[in-house]
FIFIDREN-779371 format. One record per residue (C-alpha): residue in three letters; x, y, z. Coordinates in pm, 1 decimal. Layout:
     r          u          v          w
   ALA          X          Y          Z
...
This chain:
     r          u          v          w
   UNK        0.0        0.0        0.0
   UNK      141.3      345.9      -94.9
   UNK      139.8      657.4      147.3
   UNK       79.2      953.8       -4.5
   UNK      300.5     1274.2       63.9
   UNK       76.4     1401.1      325.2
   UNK       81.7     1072.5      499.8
   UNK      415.4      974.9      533.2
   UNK      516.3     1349.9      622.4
   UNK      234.3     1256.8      955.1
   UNK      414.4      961.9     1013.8
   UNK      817.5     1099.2     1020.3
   UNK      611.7     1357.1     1262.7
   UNK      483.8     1077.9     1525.5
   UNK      821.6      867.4     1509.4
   UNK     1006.5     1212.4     1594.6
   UNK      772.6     1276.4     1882.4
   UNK      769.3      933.1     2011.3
   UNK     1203.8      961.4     2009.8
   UNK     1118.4     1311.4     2204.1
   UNK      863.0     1170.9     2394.7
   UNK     1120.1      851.3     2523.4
   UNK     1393.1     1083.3     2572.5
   UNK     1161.8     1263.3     2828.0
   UNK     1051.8      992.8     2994.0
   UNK     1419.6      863.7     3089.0
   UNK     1491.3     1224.7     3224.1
   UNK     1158.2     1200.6     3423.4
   UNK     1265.5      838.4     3543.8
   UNK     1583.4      942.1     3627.0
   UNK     1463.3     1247.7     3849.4
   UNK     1173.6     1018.1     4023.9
   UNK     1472.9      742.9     4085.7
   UNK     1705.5     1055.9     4260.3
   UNK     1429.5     1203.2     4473.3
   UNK     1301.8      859.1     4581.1
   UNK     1651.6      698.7     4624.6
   UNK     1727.3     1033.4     4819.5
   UNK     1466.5      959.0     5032.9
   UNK     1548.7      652.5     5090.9
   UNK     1894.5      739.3     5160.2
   UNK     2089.6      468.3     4918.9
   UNK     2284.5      669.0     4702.3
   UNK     2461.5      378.0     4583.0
   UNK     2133.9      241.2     4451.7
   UNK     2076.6      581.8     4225.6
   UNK     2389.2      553.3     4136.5
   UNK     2350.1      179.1     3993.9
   UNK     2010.8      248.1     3876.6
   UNK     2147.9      602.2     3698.8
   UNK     2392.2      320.4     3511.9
   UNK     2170.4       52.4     3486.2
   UNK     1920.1      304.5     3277.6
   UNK     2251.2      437.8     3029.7
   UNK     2358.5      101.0     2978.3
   UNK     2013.1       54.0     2848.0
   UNK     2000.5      340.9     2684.2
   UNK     2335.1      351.0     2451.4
   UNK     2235.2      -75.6     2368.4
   UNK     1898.2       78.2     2248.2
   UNK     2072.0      316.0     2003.0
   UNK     2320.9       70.5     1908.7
   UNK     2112.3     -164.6     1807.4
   UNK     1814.6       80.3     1625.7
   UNK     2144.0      226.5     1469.6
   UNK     2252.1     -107.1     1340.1
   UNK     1907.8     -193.6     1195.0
   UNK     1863.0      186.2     1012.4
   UNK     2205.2      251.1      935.8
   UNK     2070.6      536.2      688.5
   UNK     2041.2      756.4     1101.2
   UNK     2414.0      711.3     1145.4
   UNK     2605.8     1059.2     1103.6
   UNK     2765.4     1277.4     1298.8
   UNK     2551.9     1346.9     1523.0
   UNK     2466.0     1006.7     1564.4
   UNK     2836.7      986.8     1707.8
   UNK     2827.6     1286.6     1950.0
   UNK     2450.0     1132.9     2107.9
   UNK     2671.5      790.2     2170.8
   UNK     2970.3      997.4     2315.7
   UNK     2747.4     1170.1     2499.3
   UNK     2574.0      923.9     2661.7
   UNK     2894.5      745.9     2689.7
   UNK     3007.8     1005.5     2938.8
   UNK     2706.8     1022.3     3091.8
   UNK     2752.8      675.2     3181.7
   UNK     3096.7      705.6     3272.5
   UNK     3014.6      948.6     3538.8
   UNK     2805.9      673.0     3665.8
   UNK     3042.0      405.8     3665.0
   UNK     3304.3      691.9     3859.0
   UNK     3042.5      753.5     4128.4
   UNK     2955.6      383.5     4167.3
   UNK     3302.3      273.5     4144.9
   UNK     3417.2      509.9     4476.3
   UNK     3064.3      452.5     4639.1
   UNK     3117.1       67.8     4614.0
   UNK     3322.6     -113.5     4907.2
   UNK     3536.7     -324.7     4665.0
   UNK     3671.5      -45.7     4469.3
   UNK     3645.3      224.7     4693.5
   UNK     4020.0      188.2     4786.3
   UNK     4140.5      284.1     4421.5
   UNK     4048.3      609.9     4475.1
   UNK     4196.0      688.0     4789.8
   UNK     4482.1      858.9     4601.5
   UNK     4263.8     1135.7     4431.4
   UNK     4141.3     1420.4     4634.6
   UNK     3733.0     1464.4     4651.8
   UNK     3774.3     1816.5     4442.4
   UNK     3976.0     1638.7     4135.2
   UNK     3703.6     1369.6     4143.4
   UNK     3445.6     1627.6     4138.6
   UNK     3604.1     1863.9     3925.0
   UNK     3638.3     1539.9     3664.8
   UNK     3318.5     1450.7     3645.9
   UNK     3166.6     1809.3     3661.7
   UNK     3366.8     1904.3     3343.0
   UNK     3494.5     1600.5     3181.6
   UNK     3202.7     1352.8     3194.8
   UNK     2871.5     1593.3     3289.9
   UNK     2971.5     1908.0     3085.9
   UNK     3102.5     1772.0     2793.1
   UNK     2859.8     1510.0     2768.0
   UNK     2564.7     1725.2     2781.5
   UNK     2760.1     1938.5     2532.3
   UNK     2754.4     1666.3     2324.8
   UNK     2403.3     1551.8     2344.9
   UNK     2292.0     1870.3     2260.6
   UNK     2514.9     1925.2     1954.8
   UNK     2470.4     1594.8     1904.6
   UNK     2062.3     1634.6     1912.9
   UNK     2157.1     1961.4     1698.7
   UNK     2283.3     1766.4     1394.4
   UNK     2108.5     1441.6     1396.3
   UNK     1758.7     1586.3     1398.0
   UNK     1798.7     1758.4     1102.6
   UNK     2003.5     1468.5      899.9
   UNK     1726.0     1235.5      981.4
   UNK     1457.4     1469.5      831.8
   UNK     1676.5     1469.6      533.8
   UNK     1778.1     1157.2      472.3
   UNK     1351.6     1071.5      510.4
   UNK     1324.3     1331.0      254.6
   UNK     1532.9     1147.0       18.9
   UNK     1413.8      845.8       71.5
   UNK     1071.7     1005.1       -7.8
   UNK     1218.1     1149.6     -288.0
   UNK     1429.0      826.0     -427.0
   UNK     1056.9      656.3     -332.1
   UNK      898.5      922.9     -553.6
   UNK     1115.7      851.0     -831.6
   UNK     1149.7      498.3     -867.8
   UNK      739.5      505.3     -861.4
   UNK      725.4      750.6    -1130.1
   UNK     1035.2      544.4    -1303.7
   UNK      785.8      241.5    -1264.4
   UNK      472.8      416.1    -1384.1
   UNK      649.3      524.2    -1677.4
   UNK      772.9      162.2    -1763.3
   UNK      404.6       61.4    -1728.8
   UNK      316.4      270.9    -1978.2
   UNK      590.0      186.4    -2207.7
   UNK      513.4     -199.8    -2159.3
   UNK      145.4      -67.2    -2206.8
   UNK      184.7      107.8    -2533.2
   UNK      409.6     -191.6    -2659.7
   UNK      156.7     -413.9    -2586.6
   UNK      -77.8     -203.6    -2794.7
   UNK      182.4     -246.6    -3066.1
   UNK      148.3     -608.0    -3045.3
   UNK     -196.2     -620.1    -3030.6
   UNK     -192.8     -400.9    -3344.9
   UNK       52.2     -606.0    -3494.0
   UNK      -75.7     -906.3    -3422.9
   UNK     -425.4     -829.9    -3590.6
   UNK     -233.0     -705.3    -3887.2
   UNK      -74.1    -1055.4    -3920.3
   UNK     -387.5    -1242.5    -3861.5
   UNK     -567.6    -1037.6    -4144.5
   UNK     -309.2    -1047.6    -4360.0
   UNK     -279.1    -1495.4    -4285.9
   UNK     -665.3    -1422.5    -4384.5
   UNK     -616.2    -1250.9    -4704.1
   UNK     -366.3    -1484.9    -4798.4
   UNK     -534.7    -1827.3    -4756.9
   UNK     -833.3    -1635.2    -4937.4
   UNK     -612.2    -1592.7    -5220.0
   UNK     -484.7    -1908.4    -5194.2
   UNK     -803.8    -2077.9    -5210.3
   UNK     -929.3    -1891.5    -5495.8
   UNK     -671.2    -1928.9    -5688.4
   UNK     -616.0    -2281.1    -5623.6
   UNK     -986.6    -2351.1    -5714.6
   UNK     -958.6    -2130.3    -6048.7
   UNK     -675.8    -2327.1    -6165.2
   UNK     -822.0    -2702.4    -6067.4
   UNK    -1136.1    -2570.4    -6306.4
   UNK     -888.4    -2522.8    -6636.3
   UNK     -681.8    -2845.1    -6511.2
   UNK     -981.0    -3078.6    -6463.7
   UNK    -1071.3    -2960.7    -6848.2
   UNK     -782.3    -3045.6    -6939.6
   UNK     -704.9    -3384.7    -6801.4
   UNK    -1125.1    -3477.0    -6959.1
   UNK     -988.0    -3364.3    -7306.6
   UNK     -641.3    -3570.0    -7273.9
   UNK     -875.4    -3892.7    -7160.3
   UNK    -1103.3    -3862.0    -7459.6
   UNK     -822.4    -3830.3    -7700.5
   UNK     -652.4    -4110.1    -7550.1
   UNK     -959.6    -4341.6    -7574.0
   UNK     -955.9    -4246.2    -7951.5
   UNK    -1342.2    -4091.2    -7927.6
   UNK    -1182.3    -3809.0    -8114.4
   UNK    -1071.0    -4007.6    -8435.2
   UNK     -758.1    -4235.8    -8444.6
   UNK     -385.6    -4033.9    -8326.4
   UNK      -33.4    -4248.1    -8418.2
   UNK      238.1    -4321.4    -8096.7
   UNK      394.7    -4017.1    -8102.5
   UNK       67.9    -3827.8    -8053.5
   UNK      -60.3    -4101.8    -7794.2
   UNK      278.9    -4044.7    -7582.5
   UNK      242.2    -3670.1    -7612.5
   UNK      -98.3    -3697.7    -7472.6
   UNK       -9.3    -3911.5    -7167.8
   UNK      254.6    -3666.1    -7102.0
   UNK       58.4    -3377.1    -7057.5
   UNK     -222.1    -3592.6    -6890.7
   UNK       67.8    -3696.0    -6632.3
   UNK      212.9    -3348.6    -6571.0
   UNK     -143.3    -3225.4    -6574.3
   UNK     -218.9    -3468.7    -6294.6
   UNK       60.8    -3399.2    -6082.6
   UNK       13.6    -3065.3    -6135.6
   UNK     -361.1    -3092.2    -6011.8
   UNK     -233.8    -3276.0    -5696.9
   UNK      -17.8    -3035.6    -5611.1
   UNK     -301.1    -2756.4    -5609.6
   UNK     -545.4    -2973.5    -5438.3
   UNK     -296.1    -3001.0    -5167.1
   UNK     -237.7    -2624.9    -5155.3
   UNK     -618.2    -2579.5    -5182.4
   UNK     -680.3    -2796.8    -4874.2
   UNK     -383.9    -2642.8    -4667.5
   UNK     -549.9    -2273.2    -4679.9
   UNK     -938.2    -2485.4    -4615.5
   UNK     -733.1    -2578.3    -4312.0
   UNK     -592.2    -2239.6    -4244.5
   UNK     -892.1    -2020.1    -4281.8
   UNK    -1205.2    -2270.7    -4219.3
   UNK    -1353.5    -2426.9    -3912.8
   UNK    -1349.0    -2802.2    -4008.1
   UNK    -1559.2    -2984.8    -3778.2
   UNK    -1532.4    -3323.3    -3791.1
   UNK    -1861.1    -3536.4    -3824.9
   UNK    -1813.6    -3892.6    -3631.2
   UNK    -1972.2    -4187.6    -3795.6
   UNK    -1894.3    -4610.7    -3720.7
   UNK    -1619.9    -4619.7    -4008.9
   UNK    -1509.2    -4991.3    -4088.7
   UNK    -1100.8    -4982.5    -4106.3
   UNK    -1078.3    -5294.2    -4402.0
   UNK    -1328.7    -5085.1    -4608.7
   UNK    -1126.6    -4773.9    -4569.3
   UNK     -788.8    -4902.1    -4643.8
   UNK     -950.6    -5133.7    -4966.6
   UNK    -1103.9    -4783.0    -5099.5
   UNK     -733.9    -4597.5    -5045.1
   UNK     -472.4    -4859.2    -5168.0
   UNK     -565.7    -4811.9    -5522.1
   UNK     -553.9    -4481.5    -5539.4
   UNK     -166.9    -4533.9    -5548.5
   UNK     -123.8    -4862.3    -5752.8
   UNK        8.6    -4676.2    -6064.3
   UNK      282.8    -4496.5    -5845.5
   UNK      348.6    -4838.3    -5674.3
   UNK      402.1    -4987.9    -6001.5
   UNK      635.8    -4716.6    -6143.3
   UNK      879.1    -4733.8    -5867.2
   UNK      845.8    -5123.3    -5781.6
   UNK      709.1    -5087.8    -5440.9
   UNK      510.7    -5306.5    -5252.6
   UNK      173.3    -5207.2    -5038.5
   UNK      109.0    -5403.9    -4721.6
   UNK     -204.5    -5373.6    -4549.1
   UNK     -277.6    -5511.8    -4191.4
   UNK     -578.1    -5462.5    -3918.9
   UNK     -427.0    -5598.4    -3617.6
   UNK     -605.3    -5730.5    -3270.8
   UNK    -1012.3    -5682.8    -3300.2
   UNK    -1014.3    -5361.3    -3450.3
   UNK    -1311.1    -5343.5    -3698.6
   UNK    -1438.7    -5074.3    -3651.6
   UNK    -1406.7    -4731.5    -3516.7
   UNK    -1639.8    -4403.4    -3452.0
   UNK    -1484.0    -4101.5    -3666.5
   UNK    -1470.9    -3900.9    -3952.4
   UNK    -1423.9    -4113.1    -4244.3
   UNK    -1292.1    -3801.8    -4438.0
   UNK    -1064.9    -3656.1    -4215.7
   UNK     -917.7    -4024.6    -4165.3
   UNK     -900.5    -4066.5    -4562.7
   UNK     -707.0    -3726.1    -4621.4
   UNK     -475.6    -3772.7    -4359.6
   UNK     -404.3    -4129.6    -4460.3
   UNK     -371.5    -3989.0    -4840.1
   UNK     -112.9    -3738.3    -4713.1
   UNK       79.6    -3960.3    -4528.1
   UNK      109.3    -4241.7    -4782.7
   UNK      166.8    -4052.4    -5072.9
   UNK      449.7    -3889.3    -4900.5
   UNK      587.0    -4214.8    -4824.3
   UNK      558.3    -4343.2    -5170.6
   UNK      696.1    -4022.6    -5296.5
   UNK     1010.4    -4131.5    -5144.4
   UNK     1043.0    -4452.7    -5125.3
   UNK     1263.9    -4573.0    -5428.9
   UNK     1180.1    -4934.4    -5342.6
   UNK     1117.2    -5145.7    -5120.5
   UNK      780.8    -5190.2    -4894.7
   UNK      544.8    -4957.0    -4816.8
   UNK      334.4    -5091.0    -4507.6
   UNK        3.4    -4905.9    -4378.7
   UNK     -108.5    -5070.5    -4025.5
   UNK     -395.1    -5002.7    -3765.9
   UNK     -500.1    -5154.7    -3439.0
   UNK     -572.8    -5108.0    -3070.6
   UNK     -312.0    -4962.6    -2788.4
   UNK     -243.9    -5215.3    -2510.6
   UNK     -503.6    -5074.9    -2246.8
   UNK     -774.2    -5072.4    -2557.9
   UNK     -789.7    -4701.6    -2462.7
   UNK     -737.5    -4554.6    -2829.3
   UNK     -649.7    -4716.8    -3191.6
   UNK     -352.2    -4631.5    -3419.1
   UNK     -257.5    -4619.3    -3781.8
   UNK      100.5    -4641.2    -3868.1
   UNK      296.3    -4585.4    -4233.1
   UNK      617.8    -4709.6    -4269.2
   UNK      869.2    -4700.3    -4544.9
   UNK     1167.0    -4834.4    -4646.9
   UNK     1309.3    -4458.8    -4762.0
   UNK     1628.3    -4263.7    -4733.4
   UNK     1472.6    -4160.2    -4382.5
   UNK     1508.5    -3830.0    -4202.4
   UNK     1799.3    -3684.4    -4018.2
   UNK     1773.1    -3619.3    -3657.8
   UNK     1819.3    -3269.5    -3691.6
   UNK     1491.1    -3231.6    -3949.2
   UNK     1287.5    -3409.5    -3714.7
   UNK     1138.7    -3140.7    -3536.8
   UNK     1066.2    -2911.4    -3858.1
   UNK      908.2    -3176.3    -4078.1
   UNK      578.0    -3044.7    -4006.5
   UNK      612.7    -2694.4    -4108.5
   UNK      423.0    -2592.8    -4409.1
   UNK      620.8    -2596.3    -4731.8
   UNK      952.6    -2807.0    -4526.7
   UNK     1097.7    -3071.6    -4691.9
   UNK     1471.8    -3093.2    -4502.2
   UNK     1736.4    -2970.6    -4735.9
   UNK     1632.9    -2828.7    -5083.9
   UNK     1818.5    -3137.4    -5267.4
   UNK     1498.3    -3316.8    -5143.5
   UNK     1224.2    -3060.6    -5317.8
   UNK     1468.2    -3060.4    -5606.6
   UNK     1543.1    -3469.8    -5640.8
   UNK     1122.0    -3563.5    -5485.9
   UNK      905.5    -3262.0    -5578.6
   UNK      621.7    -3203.7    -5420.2
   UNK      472.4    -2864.9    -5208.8
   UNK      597.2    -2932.0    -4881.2
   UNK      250.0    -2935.9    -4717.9
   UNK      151.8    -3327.3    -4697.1
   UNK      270.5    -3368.6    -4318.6
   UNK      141.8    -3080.4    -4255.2
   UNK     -205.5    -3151.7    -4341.9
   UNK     -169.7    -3508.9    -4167.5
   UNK     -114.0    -3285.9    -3853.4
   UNK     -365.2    -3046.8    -3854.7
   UNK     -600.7    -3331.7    -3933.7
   UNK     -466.1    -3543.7    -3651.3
   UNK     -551.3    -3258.6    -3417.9
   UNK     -919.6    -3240.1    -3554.1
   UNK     -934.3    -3602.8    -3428.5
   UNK     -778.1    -3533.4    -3100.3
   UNK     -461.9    -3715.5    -3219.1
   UNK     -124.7    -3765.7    -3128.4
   UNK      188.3    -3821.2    -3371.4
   UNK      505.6    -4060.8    -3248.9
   UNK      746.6    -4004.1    -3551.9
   UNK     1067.0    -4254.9    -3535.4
   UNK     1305.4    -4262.4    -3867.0
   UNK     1652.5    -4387.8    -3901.9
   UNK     1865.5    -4229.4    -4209.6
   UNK     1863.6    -4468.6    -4517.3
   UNK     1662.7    -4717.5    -4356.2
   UNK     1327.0    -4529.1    -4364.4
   UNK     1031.7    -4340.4    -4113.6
   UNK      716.8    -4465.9    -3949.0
   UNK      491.7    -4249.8    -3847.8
   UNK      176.9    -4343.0    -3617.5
   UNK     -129.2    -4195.9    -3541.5
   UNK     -326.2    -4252.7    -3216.1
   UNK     -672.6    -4153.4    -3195.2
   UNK     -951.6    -4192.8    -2885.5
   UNK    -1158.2    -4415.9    -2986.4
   UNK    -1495.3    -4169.4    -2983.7
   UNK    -1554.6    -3827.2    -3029.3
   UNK    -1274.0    -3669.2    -2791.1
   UNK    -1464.4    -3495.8    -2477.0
   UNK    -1452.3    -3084.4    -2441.1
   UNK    -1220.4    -3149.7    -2175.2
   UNK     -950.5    -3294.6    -2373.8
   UNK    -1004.0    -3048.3    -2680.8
   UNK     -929.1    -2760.6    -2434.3
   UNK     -632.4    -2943.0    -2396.4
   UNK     -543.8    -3039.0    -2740.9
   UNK     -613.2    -2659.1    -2856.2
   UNK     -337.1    -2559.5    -2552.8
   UNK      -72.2    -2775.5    -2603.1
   UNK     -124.0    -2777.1    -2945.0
   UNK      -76.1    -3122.8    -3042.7
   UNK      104.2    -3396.3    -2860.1
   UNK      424.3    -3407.6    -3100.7
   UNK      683.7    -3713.0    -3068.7
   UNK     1003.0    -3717.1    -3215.2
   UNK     1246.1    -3973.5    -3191.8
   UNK     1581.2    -4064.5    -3363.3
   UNK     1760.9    -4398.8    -3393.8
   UNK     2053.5    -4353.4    -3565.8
C-alpha cells in the first residue's frame, strides 16, 4: 500500500515525537529514581540504577542504529559519546561509592574527582548531546526526505515503464491483428486461386482422356505419348493444387469433424488403389494389416481418408523401393487405436525431425529438387490429426526409412480434452535412432 506525501510526512512527525517523547521519559525516570533513592537514603542504589538506565540506553541506540544505518552521522556519534560520558560518570560515582573499589580512589582528592566529572564527563557530555541532538535531527529529516524522494522517483520510473510496456503491448496487439488479417487474405487468395486453376486443369485432363480413348478419331504413338505426357504433368500438377487448396481450407475454415462407425478394411480397400500406378512405377510393394479386433471405429471417415492420403503418398513419394506398409489396431489398455505408415526410404535426419511439419519443409532443398512435391503433406496429416484429437510418435533412421503413427480416442474426444489439445497444441513425438 502506498502513502501519499501528506501521509508519510504525519508519520516521520509521530516517530520524531515518540524519540522526544522517550527521551523525556528517561529524564523524568531518572529524576523520580534521585528524589526517591534520596529519600530513601541509598545513594549507591541511584547511582547503579542512573547506570543501569545508560547502559540501556546507549544498547537501544546501538542496536536501532545497526538496523537503520541510513540515522548514522555525525551526530549520531556525539548522542553515543554523549551518553557514553554520561555513563561514565556513573560508573566513577559507583566505582568510589562501592566497598570493593572504593580503595582505588583513595589517592585522588574529593575536588579532582568532582572537578572530573563536573567538566569532563557531565559538561562535555551534555555538550555533546545537545550538539549531538543539533545535527542528527535535522540529517534524519533529510535523509527521510530522500528516501521520499528516491521513493517518488522509482514510482514515477515504474509508472512510466508501465506505460511503455502498455503502449508496446498495444503495438502487439496491433501487430498481431495485422498478421492475422493479412494470414486471412492470404489463404483467401490461396483458395481462390487454387480452385480457379483445378477448373482449367480438370478440363484439361477430360480432353487428354477422350483423345486417348480415340473418341476423337484415331492419333499415331507419337501423338498417344504426347498426350499421356501432358495428362501426367497435368495430374501432378492438379495434386499439387489440391494439396495447396486444402492447406489454406485448413488455415482459414472451421473443419468440424462429423463422427460416424467407419469400418477400417473398407477404408484401407477404398485408399490402396488410389496409389497402384505410383506403386508400379517405382516397384514398391503395399502391405495392409488390421491388427487385434479392430473393426471398426467411430470417426470421420474423411478426415481419416485425407490424412491417410497425405501420409502415404508422401511415403511413396520417397520410397525408391522397397515396402510400403500401412497398419492399424488397438493400444495395449484398448484405450485408443492407431494407424502407422512405414517405409523403407532414405529416412530423415535427426536434426529435421522437429521441422518436418512446417508448411512448405521438406529438409534440405536437394529433397524438393530430387522428390518434388509442395511441402504441405505432413502438414495436413497434422492439422487433421488434431481435428481427431490425435497424437503423432514419428521414429526414422537415415537410409533405412520413417514410421509415423497416429493414435486416436476411440470416440468423439470430450470438451475437456479439446481444451487441452487446442493448448498444447498437439502432442508431437520425435524420436531418432541412428
Amino acid at each position: 500500500m502506498k502513502l501519499s506525501r501528506n501521509d508519510r510526512e504525519h508519520v516521520l512527525g509521530l516517530s520524531l515525537l515518540s524519540f522526544v517523547f522517550l527521551l523525556v521519559l528517561i529524564l523524568n525516570a531518572l529524576i523520580f529514581a534521585d528524589i526517591f533513592l534520596s529519600i530513601m537514603e541509598s545513594p549507591l542504589t541511584l547511582v547503579f540504577i542512573r547506570v543501569v538506565i545508560m547502559v540501556t540506553v546507549l544498547a537501544f541506540l546501538l542496536a536501532n542504529s545497526a538496523r537503520h544505518t541510513e540515522i548514522q552521522g555525525r551526530g549520531w556519534y556525539f548522542l553515543i559519546s554523549g551518553f557514553s560520558l554520561i555513563l561514565l560518570d556513573g560508573l566513577i560515582d559507583l566505582a568510589i561509592q562501592h566497598p570493593l573499589t572504593r580503595h582505588l580512589f583513595q589517592g585522588i582528592s574529593p575536588s579532582a574527582q568532582n572537578l572530573f566529572k563536573e567538566i569532563f564527563c557531565r559538561l562535555l557530555g551534555f555538550f555533546c548531546l545537545a550538539y549531538g541532538f543539533f545535527l542528527w535531527i535535522p540529517s534524519i529529516i533529510q535523509a527521510r526526505r530522500r528516501a521520499e524522494q528516491n521513493t517518488l522517483m522509482l514510482e514515477n520510473m515504474v509508472a512510466e515503464r508501465t506505460r511503455s510496456l502498455e503502449e508496446f503491448n498495444r503495438q502487439l496487439h496491433f501487430s498481431k491483428v495485422r498478421l492475422e488479417e493479412a494470414a486471412r487474405l492470404k489463404n483467401e487468395f490461396l483458395a481462390s486461386f487454387s480452385h480457379e486453376l483445378k477448373t482449367p486443369l480438370n478440363s484439361i485432363l477430360g480432353f487428354c482422356r477422350l483423345l486417348r480413348e480415340k473418341r476423337q478419331g484415331p492419333l499415331n504413338e507419337k501423338q498417344l505419348r504426347s498426350i499421356e505426357i501432358i495428362d501426367n504433368n497435368s495430374k501432378t500438377l492438379l495434386d499439387r493444387i489440391t494439396k495447396i487448396l486444402d492447406y489454406a481450407k485448413l488455415e482459414f475454415e472451421k473443419v468440424v469433424p462429423e463422427y460416424r462407425n467407419v469400418k477400417i478394411t473398407e477404408l484401407f480397400a477404398e485408399l490402396t488403389p488410389v496409389f497402384e500406378p505410383q506403386l508400379k512405377d517405382k516397384d514398391i510393394h503395399l502391405e495392409v494389416e488390421v491388427q487385434g479386433e479392430l473393426k471398426e471405429v467411430n470417426t470421420d471417415r474423411k478426415i481419416i481418408g485425407q490424412l491417410l492420403q497425405a501420409v502415404l503418398d508422401n511415403a511413396v513419394k520417397f520410397t525408391e523401393s522397397g515396402t510400403v506398409k500401412l497398419r492399424s489396431g488397438l493400444d495395449r489398455d484398448n484405450s485408443r487405436w492407431w494407424i502407422a505408415v512405414s517405409d523403407t526410404g532414405p529416412g530423415i535426419p535427426g536434426r529435421e525431425l522437429p521441422y518436418i511439419f512446417e508448411p512448405f519443409r521438406q529438409g534440405d532443398g536437394s529433397l524438393s529438387r530430387r522428390y518434388g512435391g509442395t511441402g504441405l503433406g505432413l502438414t495436413i496429416a497434422r492439422k487433421l490429426s488434431r481435428l481427431l484429437g490425435g497424437q503423432i510418435d514419428v521414429k526414422s533412421t537415415v537410409d533405412s526409412g520413417s514410421v509415423f503413427t497416429f493414435s486416436f480416442p476411440l470416440g468423439p474426444p470430450s470438451p475437456l480434452s479439446r481444451a487441452a489439445e487446442t493448448y498444447n497444441k498437439g502432442s508431437i513425438r520425435n524420436e531418432e535412432t541412428r
